[in-house]
N, C-alpha and C positions, 0 to 999 in steps of 0.2 A: 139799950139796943146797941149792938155792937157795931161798928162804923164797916163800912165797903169796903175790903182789902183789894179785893179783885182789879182797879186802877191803875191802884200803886205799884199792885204784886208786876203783871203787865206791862209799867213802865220801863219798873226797874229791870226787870228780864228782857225788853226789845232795847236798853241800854248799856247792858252785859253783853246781851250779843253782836251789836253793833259793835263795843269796846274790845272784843275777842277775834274779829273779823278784821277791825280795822289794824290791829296789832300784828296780825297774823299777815295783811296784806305791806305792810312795813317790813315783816321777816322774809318775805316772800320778794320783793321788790328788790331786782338788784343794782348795786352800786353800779353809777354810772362809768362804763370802761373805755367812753368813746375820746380819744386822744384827739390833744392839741392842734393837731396838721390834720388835714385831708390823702386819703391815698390815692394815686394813680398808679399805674403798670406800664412801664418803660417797653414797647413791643420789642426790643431787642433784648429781652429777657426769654421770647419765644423765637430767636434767630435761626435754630435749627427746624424747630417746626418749619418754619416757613420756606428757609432756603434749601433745605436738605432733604425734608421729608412730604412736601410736596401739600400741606396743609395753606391756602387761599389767607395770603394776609387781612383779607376781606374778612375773616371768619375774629377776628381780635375782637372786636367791641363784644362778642359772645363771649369769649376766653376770659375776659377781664370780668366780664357779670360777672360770670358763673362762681370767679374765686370771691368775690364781695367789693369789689373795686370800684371807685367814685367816678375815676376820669382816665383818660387815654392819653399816651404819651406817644405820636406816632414815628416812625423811621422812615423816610426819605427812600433810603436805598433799598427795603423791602419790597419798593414797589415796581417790581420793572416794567409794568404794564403802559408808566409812565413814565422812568426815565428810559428805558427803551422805543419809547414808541417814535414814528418819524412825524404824529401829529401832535407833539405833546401837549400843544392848546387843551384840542379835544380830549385829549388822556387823562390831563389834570382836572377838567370838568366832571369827568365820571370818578376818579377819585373822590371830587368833594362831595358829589352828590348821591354817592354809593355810602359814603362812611358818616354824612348826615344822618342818613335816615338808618343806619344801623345803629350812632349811637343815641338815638331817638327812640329806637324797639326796642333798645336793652337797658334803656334811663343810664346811661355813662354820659359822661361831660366831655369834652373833645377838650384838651389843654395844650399842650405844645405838637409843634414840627421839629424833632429831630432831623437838620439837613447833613446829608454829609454827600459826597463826591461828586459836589456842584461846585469845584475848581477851588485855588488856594486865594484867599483875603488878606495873605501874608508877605504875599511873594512881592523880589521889586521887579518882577517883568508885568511893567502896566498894562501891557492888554491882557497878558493872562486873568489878572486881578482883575480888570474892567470884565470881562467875561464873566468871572465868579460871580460878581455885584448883578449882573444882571440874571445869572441863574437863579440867584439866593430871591431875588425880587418876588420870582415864581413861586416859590411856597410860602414867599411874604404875602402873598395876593390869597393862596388856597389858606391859608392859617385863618388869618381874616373873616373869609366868607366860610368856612367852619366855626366860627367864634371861639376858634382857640385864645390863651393870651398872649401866645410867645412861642417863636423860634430858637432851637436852639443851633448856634455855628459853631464849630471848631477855627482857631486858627492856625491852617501850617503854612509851610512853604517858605520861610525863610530861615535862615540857620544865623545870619547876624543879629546880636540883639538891637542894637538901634534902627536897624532898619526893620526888626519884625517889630519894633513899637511904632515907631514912624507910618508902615502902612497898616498896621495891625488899624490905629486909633483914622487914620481916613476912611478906612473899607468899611469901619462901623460907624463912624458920622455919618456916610450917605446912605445905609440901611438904616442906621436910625432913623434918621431922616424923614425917608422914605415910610417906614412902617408908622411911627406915631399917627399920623391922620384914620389908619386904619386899625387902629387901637391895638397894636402888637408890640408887644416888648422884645427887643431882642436882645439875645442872652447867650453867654457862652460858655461852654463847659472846659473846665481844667482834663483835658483831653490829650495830655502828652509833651513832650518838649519844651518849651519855654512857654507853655499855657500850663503847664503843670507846677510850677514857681508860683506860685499864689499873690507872693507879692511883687513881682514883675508882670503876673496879668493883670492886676487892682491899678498898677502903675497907667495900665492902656484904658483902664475902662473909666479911670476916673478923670482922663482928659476929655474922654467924650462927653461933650456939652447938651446931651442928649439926655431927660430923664427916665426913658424906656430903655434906658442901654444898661444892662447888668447881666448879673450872673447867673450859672445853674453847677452850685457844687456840687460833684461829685466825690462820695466818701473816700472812694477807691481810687483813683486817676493821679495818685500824688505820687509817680515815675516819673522824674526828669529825665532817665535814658531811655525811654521806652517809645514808643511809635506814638502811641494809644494809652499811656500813662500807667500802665497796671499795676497792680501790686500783688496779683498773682503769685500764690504760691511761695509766696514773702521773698522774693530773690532779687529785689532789684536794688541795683548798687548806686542808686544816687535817688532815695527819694525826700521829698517834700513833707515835713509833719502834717499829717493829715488831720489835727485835730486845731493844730494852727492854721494851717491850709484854709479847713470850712470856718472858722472864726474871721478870719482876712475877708472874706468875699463872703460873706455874710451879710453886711450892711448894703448891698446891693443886689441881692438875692430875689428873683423872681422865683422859683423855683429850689429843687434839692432831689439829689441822685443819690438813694440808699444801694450803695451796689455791694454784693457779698459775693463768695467765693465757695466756702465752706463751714461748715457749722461743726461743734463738736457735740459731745451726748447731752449737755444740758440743753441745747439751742443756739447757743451761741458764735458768733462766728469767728474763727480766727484765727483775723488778721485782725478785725477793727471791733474796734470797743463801742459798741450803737449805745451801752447808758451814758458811756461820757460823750460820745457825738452829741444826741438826743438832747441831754444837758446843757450844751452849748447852745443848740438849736432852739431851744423853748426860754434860755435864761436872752435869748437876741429877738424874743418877743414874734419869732417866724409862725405863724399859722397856717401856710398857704398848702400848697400841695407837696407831699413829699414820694418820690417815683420811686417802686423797687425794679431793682435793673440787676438780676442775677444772672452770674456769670461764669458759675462751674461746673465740673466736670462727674463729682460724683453723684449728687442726686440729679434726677433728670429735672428739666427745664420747669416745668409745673411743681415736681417736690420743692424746687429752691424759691418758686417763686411764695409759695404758701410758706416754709421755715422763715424767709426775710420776713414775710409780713405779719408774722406770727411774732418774729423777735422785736418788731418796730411796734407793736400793741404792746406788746409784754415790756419793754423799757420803758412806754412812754406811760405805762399803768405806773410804774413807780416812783416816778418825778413828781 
């Protein structure tokens, strides 16, 4: 009598095809491309929309979904609903609690306050400076109760170097200060003049006995002659190595500002080299968020902001 094949035959074929599925769902499955850092959108990436063309700053946390962005990076001066207003209490209430519940509808993470023309933290006319610390206080208070991590400040307003170290390192002791209870780091960008010197800003931030006090490098901002640090258009005649630059202020880095310019036919941009940034970036163990903050002239505001974040995927697949 010959024995039952019919089992075996059944096994062996629901094991073939299992084996041919399972193979197929391996070929089919692709390699993981999701990069070391976190993306946010620096909103002064969209500055014309907003100031020019008549687009509601309000409307960002949608902008930023829609291109695939994790978190918001917001700007200060965009808002003039509040730094214009004459109740600015009430102004900055509805700020926070308009841009809660926006980045709540669009699952984005709220991460820093870019503050800018809330007075100089540099200067030695002390009330001026006292004035600043207390303006800055005000989007230390809104960063806060938006569960951002961190503010970011510029320092100007002095043109001597020992005295912009001198008040540089008190204006951010007592923001320090101030902000740690309320779990905010504050953090400052190489943003022009003697904050664009890397290692004469690291000189002020490493006195500050403060461990919320660090930095947010910026790719682009290594201009020592320039207002706003640029390096636009590659013409500026005193700058700062940018790849030394974000190395230097790196080990105190809350943050990181991918900022471009322009791109050539392959993608890439330049002026700056984003695989060897990038490089520097991931071999300093950073994973945190890194902001694209484009800021030129030929593609429009949206092209540049998808080419940046297209080239900051594409380096950091290669690493």
């Amino acid at each position: 009598m010959k024995p039952n094949l019919f089992p075996s035959i059944l096994i062996l074929s629901i094991f073939l095809v299992f084996s041919f599925s399972f193979k197929n769902e391996i070929k089919k499955k692709p390699l993981s491309s999701k990069p070391f850092f976190k993306l946010s959108l620096a909103q002064w990436s969209y500055h014309r929309e907003f100031s020019k063309n008549g687009v509601s700053p309000y409307e960002f946390a949608k902008m930023a979904s829609d291109l695939g962005f994790d978190g918001l990076e917001y700007v200060s001066q965009l808002y003039t609903d509040v730094t214009e207003s004459e109740d600015k209490a009430y102004a900055m209430k509805v700020f926070i609690d308009k841009n809660n519940d926006l980045a709540s509808q669009y699952n984005v993470k709220n991460v820093l306050i870019m503050i800018d023309g809330e007075g100089n933290l540099s200067t030695s006319d002390n009330q001026e400076r006292k004035q600043a610390i207390e303006n800055h206080k005000d989007w230390i208070n809104a960063a806060s109760k938006m569960g951002c991590s961190a503010v970011r400040l510029n320092l100007n307003g002095e043109k001597e170097e020992s005295a912009w170290i001198k008040n540089s390192i008190e204006s951010l002791s007592i923001l320090s200060a101030y902000a740690e209870p309320l779990n905010i780091n504050v953090i400052v960008e190489n943003h022009g003049g003697m904050s664009s010197n890397a290692s004469l800003l690291m000189k002020v931030i490493n006195q500050v006995s403060y461990s919320n006090c660090g930095t947010l490098p910026d790719f682009g901002n290594f201009c020592m002659s320039e207002d706003w640090g640029s390096l636009k258009d590659n013409k500026c005649n005193n700058p700062y190595d940018p790849y030394l630059g974000v190395s230097e202020m790196l080990p105190r880095a809350f943050g990181l500002s991918a900022k471009s310019y322009e791109f050539d036919a392959n993608g890439n941009e330049t002026i700056l080299d984003y695989y060897r940034l990038l490089s520097i970036i991931k071999k300093a163990d950073y994973n945190g968020f890194i902001g694209v903050e484009y800021e030129g002239d030929k593609l429009s505001e949206k092209e540049g902001i998808i080419a940046t974040k297209k080239l900051l995927e594409k380096a950091a697949s290669s690493l």
